[in-house]
C-alpha atoms as one frame of an Amber mdcrd trajectory, in Angstrom:
protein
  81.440  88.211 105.202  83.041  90.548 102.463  82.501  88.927  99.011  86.400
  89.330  98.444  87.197  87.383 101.370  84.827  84.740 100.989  86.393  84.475
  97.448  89.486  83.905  99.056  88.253  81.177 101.532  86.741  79.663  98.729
  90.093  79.086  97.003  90.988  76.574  99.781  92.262  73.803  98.714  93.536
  75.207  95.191  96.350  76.310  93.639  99.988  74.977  94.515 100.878  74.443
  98.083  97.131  75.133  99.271  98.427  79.004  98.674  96.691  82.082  96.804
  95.960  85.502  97.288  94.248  88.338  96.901  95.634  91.525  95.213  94.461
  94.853  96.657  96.916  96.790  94.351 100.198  98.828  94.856 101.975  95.703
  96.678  99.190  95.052  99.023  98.203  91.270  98.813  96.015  89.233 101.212
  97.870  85.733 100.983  96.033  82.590 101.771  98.438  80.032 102.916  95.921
  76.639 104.328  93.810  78.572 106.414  95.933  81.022 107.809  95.408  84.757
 105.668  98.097  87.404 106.048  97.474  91.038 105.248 100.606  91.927 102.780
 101.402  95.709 102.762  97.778  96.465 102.642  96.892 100.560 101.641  92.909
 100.792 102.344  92.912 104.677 103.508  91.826 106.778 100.961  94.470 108.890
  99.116  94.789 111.835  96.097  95.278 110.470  93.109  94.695 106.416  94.031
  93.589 104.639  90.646  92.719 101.900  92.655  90.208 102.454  95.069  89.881
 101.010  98.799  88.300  97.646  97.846  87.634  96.373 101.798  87.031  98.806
 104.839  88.475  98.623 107.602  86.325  96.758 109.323  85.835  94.214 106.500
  89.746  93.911 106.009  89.356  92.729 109.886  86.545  90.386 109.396  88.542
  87.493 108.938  92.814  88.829 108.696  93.868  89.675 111.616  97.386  89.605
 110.960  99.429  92.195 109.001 102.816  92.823 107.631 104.532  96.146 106.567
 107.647  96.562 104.523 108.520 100.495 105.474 107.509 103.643 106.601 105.424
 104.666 103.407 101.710 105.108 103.659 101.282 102.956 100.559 102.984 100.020
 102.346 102.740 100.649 105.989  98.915 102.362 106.080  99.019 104.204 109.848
  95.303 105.134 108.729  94.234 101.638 109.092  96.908 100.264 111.428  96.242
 102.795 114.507  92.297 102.111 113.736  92.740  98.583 113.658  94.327  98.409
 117.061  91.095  99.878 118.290  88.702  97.940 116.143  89.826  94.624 117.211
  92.157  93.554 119.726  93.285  90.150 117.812  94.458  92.316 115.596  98.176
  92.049 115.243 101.232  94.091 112.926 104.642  92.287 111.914 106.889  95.784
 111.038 110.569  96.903 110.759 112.257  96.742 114.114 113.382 100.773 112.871
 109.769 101.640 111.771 108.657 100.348 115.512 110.760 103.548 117.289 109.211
 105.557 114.659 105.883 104.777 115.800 107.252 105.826 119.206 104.770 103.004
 121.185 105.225 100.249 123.295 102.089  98.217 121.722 103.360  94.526 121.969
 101.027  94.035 118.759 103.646  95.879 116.543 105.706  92.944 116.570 109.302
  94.232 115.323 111.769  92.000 113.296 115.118  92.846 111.713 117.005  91.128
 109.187 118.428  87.943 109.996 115.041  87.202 112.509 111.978  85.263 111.872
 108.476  85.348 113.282 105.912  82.215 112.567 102.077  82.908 112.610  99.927
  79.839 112.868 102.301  77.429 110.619 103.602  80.144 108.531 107.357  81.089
 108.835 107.857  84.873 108.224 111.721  85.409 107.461 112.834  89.177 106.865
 116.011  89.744 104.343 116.969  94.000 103.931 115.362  95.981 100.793 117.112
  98.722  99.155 114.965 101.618  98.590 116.683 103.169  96.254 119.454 102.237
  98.968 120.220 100.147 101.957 119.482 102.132 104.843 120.319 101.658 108.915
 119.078 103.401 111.564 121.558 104.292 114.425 121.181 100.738 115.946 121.556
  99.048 112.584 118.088  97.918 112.107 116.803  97.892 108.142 114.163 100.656
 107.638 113.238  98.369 104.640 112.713  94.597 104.616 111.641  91.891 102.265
 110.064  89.158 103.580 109.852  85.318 103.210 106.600  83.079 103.840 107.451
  79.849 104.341 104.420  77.290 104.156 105.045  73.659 103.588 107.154  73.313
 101.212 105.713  76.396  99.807 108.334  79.213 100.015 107.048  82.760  99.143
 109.349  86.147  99.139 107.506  89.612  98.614 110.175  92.442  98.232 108.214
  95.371  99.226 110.118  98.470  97.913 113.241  97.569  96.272 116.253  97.882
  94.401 118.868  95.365  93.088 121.975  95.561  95.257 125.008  93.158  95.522
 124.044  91.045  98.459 120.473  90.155  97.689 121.237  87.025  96.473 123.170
  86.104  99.812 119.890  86.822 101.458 117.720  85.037  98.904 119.844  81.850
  99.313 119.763  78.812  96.732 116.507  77.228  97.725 114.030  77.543  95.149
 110.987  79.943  95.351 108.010  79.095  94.415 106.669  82.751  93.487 108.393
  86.304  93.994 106.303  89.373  94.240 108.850  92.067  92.815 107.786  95.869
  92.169 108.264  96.948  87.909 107.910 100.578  88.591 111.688 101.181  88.674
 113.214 104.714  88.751 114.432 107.776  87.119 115.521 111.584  87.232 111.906
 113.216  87.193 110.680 110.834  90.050 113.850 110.738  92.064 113.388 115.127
  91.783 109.957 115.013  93.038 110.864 112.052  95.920 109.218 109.772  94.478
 111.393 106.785  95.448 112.676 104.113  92.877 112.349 100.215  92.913 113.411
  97.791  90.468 112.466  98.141  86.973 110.819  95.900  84.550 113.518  93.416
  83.248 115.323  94.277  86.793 112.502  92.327  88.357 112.811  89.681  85.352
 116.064  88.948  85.602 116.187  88.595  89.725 113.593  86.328  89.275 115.401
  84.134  86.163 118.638  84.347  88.272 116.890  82.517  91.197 114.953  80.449
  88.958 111.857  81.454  90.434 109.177  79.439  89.143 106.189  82.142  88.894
 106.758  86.157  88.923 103.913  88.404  90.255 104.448  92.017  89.499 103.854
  94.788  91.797 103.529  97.946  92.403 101.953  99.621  88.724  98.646 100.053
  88.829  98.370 102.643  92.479  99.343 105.934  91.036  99.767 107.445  87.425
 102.723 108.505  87.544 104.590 106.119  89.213 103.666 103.272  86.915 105.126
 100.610  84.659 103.238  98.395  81.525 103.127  94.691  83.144 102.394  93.061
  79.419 106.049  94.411  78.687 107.467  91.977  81.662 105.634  89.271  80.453
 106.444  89.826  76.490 110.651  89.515  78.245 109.675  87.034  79.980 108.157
  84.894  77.224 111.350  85.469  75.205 114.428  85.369  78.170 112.846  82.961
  80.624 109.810  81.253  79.024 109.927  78.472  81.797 108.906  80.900  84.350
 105.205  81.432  85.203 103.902  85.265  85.013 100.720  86.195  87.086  99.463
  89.593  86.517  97.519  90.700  89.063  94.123  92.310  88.785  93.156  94.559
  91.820  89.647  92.423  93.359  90.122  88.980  91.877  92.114  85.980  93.531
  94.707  83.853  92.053  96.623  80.414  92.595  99.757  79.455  91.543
């Protein structure tokens, strides 16, 4: 077995709610929830200008996960490179995705399981919710379908959400609901002129993140999506120097691409 995964079997039985996971940078995490592991907007092709390398192969990414989530249509989040090989590689293999990114694909494969927002999908004890993500903007495809979702892992009483891609827009607390979470995963990267020129899509910047997650009272924040490219990149210390100040009750985890953490 791959030393990272056996790290992350070894965790069993740690960390709150029998949950951690596995960062693999950008926004791709390997969550352990019991024995169940979930690949998490997993990028393992290799790519111009990745600071973080491919840390699992293919194959070794398939050794034990064998079920995957994307958030959209962006090789960074959604890796075709390794989905379309995996469905060769391994025929357990199977691929939660947006219901709009599905007709993109243009295939029939009944292991691209689609799912819109509003809809929910459970894998071996774990309840996958999906809520919309603006990136930079709500979009809809002809049938309505989200072209970006955010999803929720519910475990337990363990309740996870991991944004993917996203903005702050008016609803998302609607979608987010009153029920405590027990960590968000929330990109810092946020957004300006020079990246926007260059389509380089925005998400949420650093005290944007902070202050979704102190408005939900959120009881740990995870970072995302700073440490893939150089110039799309955010300082993670600065979220946790506001958070130590404006929410101080609020746990920050920054994640390190290789090694796994519990809550």
């Amino acid at each position: 077995m791959n030393l990272l995964l056996q790290r992350v079997r070894q965790t069993g039985g740690a960390g709150k709610g029998d949950f951690s996971f596995l960062p693999l940078g950008q926004h791709g995490y390997i969550f352990r929830f019991g024995d169940t592991l979930i690949g998490c907007d997993l990028f393992l092709s290799p790519w111009n200008g990745r600071m973080v390398p491919p840390l699992l192969s293919y194959a070794e990414a398939l050794e034990n996960v064998k079920f995957f989530t994307g958030s959209h249509d962006h090789d960074d989040h959604i890796d075709r490179g390794f989905w379309l090989a995996a469905l060769k590689l391994d025929p357990e293999a199977e691929f939660l995705l947006p219901a709009a990114v599905k007709r993109y694909f243009g295939t029939d494969e009944k292991r691209f399981i689609p799912i819109d927002c509003g809809e929910s999908f459970e894998y071996r004890g774990v309840k996958i919710s999906a809520i919309p993500s603006a990136h930079e903007k709500l979009e809809k495809n002809d049938s309505g379908e989200y072209s970006a979702l955010g999803l929720i892992f519910e475990y337990g009483n363990l309740r996870i959400y991991h944004s993917g891609d996203c903005c702050i827009y008016p609803e998302i607390w609607n979608y987010l609901g009153t029920r405590k979470f027990d960590a968000v995963f929330l990109p810092i990267n946020g957004r300006d002129s020079a990246r926007l020129a260059r389509n380089c899509i925005g998400n949420m910047s650093i005290h944007e993140a902070a202050d979704l997650a102190g408005s939900i009272g959120a009881e740990c924040i995870i970072p995302s999506h700073f440490d893939m490219f150089k110039d799309n990149s955010a300082d993670p210390a600065e979220l946790e120097r506001y958070m130590k100040i404006k929410y101080p009750e609020i746990k920050v985890i920054i994640p390190e691409a290789g090694k796994v953490r519990s809550l």
